[in-house]
C-alpha positions in Angstrom: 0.0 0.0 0.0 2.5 2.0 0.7 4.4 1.9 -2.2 1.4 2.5 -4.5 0.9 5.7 -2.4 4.5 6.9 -3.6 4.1 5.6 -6.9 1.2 7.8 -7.2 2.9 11.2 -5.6 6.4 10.3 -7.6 3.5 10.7 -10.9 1.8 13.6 -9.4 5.3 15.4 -8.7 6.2 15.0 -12.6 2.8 15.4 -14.1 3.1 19.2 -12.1 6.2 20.8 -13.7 5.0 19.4 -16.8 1.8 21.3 -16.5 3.6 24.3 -15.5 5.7 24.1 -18.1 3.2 24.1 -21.0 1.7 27.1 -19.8 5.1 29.3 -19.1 6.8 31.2 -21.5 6.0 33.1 -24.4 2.7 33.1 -25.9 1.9 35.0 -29.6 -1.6 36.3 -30.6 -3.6 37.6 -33.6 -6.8 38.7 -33.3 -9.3 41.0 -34.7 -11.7 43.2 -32.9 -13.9 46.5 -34.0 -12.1 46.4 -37.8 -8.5 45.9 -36.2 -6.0 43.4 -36.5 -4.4 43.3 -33.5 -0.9 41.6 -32.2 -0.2 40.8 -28.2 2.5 38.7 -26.7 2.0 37.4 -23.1 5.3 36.3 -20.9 4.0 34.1 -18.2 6.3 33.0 -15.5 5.5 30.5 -12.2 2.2 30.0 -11.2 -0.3 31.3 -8.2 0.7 34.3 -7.1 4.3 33.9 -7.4 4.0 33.5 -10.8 3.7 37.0 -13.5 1.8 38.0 -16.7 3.6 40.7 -18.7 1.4 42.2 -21.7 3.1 43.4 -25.0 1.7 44.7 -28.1 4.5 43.8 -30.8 3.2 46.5 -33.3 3.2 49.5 -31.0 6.6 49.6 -29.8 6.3 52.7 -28.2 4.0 51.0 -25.6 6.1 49.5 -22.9 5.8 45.6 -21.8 3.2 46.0 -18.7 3.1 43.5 -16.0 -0.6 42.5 -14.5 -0.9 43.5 -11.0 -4.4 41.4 -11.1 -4.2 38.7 -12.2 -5.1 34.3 -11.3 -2.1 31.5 -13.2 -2.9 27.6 -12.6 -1.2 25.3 -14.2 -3.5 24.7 -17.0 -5.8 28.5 -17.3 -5.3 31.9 -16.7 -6.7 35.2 -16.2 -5.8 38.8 -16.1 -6.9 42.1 -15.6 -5.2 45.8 -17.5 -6.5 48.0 -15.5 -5.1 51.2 -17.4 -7.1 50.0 -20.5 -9.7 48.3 -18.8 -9.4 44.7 -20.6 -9.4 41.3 -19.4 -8.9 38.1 -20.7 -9.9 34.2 -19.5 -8.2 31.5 -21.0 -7.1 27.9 -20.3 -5.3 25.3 -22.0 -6.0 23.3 -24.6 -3.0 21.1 -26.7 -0.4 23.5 -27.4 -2.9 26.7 -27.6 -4.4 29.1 -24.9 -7.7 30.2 -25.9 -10.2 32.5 -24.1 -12.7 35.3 -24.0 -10.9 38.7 -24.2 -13.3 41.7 -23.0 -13.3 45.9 -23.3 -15.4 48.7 -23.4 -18.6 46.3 -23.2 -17.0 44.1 -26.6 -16.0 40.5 -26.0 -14.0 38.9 -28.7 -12.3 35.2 -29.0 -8.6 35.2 -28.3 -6.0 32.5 -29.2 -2.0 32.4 -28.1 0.3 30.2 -29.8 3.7 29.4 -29.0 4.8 30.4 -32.6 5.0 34.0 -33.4 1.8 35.4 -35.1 1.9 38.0 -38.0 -1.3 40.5 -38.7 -3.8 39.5 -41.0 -5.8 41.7 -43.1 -8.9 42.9 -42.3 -11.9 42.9 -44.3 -13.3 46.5 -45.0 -16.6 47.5 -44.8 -19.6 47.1 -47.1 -20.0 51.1 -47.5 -16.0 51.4 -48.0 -15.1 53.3 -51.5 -14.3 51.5 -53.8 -12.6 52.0 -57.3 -12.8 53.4 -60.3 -12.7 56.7 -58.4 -13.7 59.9 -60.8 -11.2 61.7 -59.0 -8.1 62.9 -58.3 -6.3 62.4 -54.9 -2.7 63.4 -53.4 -1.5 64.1 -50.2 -1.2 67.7 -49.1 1.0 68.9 -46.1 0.4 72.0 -44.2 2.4 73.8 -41.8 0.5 75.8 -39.2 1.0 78.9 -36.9 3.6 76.8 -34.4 5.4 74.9 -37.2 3.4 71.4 -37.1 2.9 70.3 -40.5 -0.6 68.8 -40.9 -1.2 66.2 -43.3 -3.9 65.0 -45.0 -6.2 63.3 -48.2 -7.0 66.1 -50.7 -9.8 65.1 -53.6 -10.1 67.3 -56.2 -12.8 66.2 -58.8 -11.4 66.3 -62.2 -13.9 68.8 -63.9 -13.0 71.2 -61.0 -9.7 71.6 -61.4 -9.5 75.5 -63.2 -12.8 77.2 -62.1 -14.8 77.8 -58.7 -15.9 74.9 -57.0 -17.2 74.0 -53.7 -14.2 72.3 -50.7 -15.7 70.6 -47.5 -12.7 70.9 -45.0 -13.3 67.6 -42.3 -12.3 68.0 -38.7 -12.8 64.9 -36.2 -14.4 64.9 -33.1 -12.7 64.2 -29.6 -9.7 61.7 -29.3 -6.5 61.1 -31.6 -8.5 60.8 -34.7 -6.6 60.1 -38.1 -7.7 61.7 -41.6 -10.4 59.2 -42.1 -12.0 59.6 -38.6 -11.5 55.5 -38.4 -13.2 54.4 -35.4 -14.1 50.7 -34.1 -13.7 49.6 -38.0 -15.8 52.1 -39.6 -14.1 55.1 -41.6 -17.1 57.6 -42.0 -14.6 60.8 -43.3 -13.5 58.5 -46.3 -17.2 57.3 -47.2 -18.4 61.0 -46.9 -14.9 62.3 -48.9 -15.5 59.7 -52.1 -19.5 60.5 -52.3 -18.7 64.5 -52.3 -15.9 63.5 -55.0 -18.6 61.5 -56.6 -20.9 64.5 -57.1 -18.4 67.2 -57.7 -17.1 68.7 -54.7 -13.5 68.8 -53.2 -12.4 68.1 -49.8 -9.6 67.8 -47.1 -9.6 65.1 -44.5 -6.0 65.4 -42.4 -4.6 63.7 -39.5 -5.0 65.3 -36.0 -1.4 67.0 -34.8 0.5 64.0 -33.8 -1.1 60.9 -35.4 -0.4 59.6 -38.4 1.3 61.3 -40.9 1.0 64.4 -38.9 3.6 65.9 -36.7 3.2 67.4 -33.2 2.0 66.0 -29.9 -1.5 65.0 -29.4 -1.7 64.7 -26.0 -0.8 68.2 -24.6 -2.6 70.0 -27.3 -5.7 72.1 -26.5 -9.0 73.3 -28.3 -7.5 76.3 -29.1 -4.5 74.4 -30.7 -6.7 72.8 -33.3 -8.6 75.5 -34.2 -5.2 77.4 -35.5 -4.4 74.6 -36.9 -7.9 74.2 -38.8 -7.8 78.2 -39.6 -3.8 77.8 -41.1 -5.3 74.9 -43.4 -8.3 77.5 -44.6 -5.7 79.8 -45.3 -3.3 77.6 -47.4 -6.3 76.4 -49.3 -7.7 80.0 -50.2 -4.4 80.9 -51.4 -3.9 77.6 -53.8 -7.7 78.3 -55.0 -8.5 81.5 -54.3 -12.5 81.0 -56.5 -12.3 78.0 -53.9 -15.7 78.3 -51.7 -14.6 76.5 -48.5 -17.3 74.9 -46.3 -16.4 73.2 -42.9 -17.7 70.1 -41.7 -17.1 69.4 -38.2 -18.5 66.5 -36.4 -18.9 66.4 -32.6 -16.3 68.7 -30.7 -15.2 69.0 -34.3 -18.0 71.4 -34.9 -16.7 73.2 -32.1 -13.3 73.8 -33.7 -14.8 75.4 -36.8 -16.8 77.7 -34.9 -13.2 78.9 -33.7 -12.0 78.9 -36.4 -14.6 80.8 -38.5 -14.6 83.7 -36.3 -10.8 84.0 -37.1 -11.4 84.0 -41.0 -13.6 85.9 -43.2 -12.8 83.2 -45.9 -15.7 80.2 -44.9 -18.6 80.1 -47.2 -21.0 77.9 -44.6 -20.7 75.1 -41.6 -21.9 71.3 -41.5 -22.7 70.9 -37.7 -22.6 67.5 -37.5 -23.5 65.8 -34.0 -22.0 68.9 -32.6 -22.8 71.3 -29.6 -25.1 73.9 -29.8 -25.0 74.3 -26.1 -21.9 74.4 -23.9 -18.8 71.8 -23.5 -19.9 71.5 -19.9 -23.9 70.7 -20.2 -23.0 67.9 -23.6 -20.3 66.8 -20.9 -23.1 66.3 -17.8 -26.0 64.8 -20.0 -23.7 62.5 -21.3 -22.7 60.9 -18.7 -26.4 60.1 -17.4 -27.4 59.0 -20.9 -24.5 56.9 -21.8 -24.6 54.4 -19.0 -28.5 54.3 -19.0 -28.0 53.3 -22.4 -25.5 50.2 -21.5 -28.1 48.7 -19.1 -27.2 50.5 -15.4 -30.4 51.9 -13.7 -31.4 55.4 -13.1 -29.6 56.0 -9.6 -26.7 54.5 -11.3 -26.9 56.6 -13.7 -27.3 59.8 -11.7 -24.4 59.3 -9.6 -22.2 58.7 -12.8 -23.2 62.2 -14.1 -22.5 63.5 -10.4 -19.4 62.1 -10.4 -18.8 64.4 -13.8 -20.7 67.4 -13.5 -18.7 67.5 -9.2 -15.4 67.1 -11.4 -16.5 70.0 -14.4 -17.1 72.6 -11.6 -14.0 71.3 -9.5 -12.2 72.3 -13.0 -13.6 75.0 -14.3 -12.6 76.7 -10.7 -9.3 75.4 -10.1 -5.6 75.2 -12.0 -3.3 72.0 -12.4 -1.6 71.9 -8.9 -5.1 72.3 -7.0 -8.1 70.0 -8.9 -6.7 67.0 -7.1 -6.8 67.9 -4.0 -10.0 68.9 -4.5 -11.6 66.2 -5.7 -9.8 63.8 -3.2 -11.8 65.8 -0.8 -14.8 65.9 -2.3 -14.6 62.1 -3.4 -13.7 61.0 -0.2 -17.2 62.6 1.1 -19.6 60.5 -1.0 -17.2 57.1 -2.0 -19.5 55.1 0.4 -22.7 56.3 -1.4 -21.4 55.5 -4.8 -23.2 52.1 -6.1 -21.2 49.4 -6.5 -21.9 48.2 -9.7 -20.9 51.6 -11.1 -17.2 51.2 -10.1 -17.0 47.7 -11.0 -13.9 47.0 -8.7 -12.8 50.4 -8.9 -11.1 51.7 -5.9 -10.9 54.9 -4.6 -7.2 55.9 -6.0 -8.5 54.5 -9.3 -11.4 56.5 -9.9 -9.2 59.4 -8.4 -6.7 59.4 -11.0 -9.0 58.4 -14.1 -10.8 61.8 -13.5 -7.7 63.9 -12.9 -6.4 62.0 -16.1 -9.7 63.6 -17.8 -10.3 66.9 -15.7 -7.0 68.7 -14.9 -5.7 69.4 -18.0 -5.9 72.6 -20.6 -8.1 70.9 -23.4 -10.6 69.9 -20.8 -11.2 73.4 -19.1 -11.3 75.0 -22.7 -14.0 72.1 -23.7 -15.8 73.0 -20.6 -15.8 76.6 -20.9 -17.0 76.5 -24.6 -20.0 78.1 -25.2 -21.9 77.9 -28.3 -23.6 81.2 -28.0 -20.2 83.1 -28.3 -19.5 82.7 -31.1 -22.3 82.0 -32.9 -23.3 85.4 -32.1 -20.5 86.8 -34.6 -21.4 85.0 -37.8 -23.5 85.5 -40.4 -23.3 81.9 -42.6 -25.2 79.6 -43.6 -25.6 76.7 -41.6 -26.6 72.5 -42.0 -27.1 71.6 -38.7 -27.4 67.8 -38.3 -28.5 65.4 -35.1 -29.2 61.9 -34.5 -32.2 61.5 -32.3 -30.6 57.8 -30.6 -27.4 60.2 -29.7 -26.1 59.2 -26.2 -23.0 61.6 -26.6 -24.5 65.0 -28.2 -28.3 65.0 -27.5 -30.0 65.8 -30.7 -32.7 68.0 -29.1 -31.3 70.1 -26.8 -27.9 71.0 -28.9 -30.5 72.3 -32.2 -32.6 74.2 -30.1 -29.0 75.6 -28.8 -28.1 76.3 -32.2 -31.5 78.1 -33.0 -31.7 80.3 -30.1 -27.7 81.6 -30.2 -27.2 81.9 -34.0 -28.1 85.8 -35.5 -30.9 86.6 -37.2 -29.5 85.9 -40.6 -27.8 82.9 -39.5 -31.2 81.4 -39.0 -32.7 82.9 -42.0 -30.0 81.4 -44.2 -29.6 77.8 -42.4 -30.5 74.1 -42.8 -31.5 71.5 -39.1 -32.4 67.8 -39.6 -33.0 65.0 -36.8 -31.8 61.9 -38.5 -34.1 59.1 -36.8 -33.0 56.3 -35.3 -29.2 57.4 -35.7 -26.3 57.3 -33.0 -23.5 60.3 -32.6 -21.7 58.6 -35.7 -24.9 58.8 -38.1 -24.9 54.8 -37.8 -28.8 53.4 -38.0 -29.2 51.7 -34.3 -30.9 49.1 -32.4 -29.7 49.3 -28.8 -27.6 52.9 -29.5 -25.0 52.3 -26.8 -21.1 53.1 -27.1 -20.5 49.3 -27.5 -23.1 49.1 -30.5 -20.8 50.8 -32.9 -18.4 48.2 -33.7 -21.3 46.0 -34.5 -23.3 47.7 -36.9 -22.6 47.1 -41.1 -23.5 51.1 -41.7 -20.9 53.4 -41.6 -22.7 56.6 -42.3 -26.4 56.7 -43.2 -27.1 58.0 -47.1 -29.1 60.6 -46.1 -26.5 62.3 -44.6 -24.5 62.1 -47.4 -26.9 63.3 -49.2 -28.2 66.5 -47.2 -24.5 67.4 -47.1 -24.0 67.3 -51.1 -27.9 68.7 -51.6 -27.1 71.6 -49.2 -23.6 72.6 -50.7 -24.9 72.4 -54.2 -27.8 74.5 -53.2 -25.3 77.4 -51.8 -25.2 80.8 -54.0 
């Protein structure tokens, strides 16, 4: 008897390391979420909490390897948290592959690691994608602004317009590092809109925010103010090349509010496409926001509310304080009410966490600009013609409130001269929707709705 009991603990002792084994070392993946192909590498070491899960993403080198802090390794599964981006992933072993459930931002995708080093695959492009012949021209045009960035960007110029006066839609993106195609989960609604204006005989400029892609500059530190010189240098080098040039700017979301910066600076914009934008303030789009969007994703009303609290405590904290005081703050005021904040809304959140994600948001120049922004300001100083564009399933600009905004601050011959639709059943990014939540976007075959497209072109043709 007792030599079948150490026959059996001299198999369990070997069958361990060779558990343990299978799962350390260095695991490759390819996967493809929200229209990306994606690489990560995963360096597992030991098991329990002894062992360690470092995270690398092989095509962005500039992003440092980043060890889990939470984290659970067995011999045969795993599962880790990355806090800072607020993914996690579940997998366990099975033959020589690990594959689980990876999960962000309220998307959940399939996730295999091999032991072999993965290359990216190509990703299949959308159904409303351009595609050629293209009755165009296109070439790459590089601006340098007031503080020496040089902006670059997608210039079409349709070929029967080249030597007389035609119509140019400059494009400026919304919030976030957006590139020239305003590519977001997959979808790249600045190129569909670009190829149908092309299509119907009018030119346009979609560029690269300062500091992605192909332009230079840092993203990160720059401010509102930033991109509307930046926006107002591009209007300028464009009425110089084509001075019979009649220059229209579409701006979706906080993009809208960069051409109303702009456009009081200039005296050379012929109208303005208000697309999902604010025709309010950067503080009340900020505060009803943050009620709507999590109502949306299934948390209830009280939920909810103390979401937008959290927001609309941090706005004012901002709006009345500089960089080396909003923490303190906010610590202070945080520390009053953590006990009363539900639960589910932090979702494992501590305090420090939620402490630093809104100093990461709040405390920062871009933000109190945003804030400050008022609508009324500036609208108050033109006299254009304005399209003025909302989808009534918005979560992130409500349609109502932002055109009545727009109605009641523009001049009298503003109004006279301009253009407001309610797109129906559309989401901030003119996609038709079913549940209209953040997470719904990657999900959804339509880009940009036609009729969009269509009021855009309709309304442009129609100027004098």
């Amino acid at each position: 008897m007792k030599l079948h009991h150490l026959l059996l603990l001299t198999i369990i002792s070997l069958i361990r390391p060779a558990l343990h084994s299978q799962i350390q070392g260095t695991w490759h993946s390819n996967f493809q979420v929200a229209g990306k192909s994606l690489l990560m590498d995963l360096q597992i070491e030991g098991v329990g909490r002894d062992g360690s899960v470092v995270v690398s993403i092989p095509d962005q080198p500039k992003l440092k390897p980043q060890t889990m802090e939470e984290y659970a390794l067995f011999s045969d599964s795993l599962w880790f948290s990355w806090k800072m981006i607020g993914l996690t992933y579940a997998a366990k072993l099975q033959g020589d592959s690990l594959v689980g459930t990876m999960a962000q931002s309220g998307l959940t995708w399939r996730a295999v690691f091999y032991k072999d080093v993965q290359t990216l695959k190509e990703v299949q492009g959308k159904i409303q994608d351009p595609k050629a012949p293209f009755p165009y021209l296109e070439k790459e045009i590089e601006i340098s602004t007031a503080k020496k960035i040089k902006i670059s960007g997608s210039f079409i110029l349709p070929e029967l317009e080249k030597s007389s006066a035609f119509p140019l839609v400059i494009m400026v993106s919304g919030s976030g590092a957006q590139d020239r195609d305003c590519e977001i989960l997959g979808h790249r609604p600045f190129w569909v809109l670009a190829d149908h204006l092309g299509r119907n005989g009018i030119a346009s400029y979609r560029y690269d925010d300062r500091g992605v892609g192909e332009s230079s500059g840092k993203f990160e530190s720059a401010t509102q103010v930033d991109f509307a010189n930046d926006l107002v240098a591009i209007i300028q080098y464009f009425k110089k090349a084509y001075p019979k040039a009649q220059i229209y700017i579409y701006g979706h979301s906080e993009g809208g509010m960069t051409a109303l910066r702009a456009a009081v600076q200039t005296n050379h914009i012929s109208g303005i496409i208000e697309a999902a934008s604010v025709g309010t303030s950067g503080a009340k789009v900020l505060i009803d926001q943050q009620y709507l969007i999590p109502k949306a994703m299934g948390f209830s009303h009280e939920e909810s509310l103390w979401n937008q609290r959290l927001y609309e405590k941090g706005a004012e904290i901002a709006l009345n304080s500089n960089n080396s005081t909003f923490t303190k703050a906010y610590k202070e005021w945080l520390t009053q009410v953590w006990d009363s904040i539900p639960s589910k809304l932090l979702a494992g959140a501590s305090q420090d966490d939620l402490q630093a994600q809104m100093t990461a948001f709040f405390n920062t120049d871009w933000a109190r600009q945003f804030l400050a922004f008022e609508s009324k300001t500036y609208l108050a100083q033109l006299n254009l013609p304005f399209l003025v564009i909302n989808g009534s399933k918005d979560v992130q600009v409500p349609a109502l409130s932002n055109q009545e905004g727009f109605k009641k601050a523009m001049s009298a011959t503003s109004l006279e001269k301009s253009t407001f639709y309610v797109l129906e059943g559309a989401n901030h990014l003119f996609q038709q929707c079913k549940e209209c939540n953040l997470s719904e976007y990657a999900t959804l075959e339509q880009t940009l709705e036609p009729k969009i497209m269509t009021w855009v072109t309709s309304w442009i043709l129609a100027q004098p």
